[in-house]
N, C-alpha and C positions, 0 to 999 in steps of 0.2 A: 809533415814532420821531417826533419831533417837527421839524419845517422848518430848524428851525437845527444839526441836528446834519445832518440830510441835507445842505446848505448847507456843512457841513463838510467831509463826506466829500464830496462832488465836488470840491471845492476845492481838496485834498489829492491826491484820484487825479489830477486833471487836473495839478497840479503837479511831479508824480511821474510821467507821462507824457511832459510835454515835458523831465527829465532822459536825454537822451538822452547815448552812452559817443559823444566825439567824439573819441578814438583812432585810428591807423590798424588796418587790419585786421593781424591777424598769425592764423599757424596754431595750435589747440586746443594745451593741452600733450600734449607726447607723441605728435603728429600732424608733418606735415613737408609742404611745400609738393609738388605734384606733381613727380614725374620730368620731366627734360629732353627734349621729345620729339628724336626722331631726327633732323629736317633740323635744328632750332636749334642757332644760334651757342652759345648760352648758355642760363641756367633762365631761363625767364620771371619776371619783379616780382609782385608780388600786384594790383598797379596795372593792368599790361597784362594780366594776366588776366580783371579786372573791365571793361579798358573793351573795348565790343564792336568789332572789326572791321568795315572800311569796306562788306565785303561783305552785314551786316545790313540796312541801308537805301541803297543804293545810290541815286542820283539821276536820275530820269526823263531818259533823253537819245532815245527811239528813237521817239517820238509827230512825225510827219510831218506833225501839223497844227499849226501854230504860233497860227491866229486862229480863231475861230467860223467856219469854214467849211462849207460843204455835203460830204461825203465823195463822193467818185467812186464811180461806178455797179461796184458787185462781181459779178461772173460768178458767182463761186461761192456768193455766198449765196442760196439757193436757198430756197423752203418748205415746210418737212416736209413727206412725204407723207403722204397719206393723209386 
């Protein structure tokens, strides 16, 4: 193969790569969005099932040192014996 057809063919795959389907998601044919679970009001959207729940990365609130401080003297950390 010579440079200008490989030149090509990248050119094209890469072009062909970033045609990406900007569609909503919808279920396969002949598939159906999951069952309603039991406490829900309603069937979940495809939407809130994609986006994750607040409990995924919940936000640091229980860290007691606010500045670069020295930590207080811990009883229980002790040094392995032995």
């Amino acid at each position: 193969m010579n440079r200008a057809t490989i030149l090509f063919a990248s050119v094209l795959l890469t072009g062909l790569a970033g045609c990406g389907q900007r569609e909503s998601l919808k279920p396969a044919k002949g598939h159906e969005l999951p069952p309603k679970p039991a406490t829900a009001a309603t069937v979940p959207t495809v939407g809130a099932l994609l986006a994750p729940p607040v409990e995924t990365r919940p936000t640091r609130s229980d860290d007691v040192l606010q500045k670069s401080q020295e930590r207080p003297d811990d009883r229980f950390n002790l040094p392995i014996p032995g």
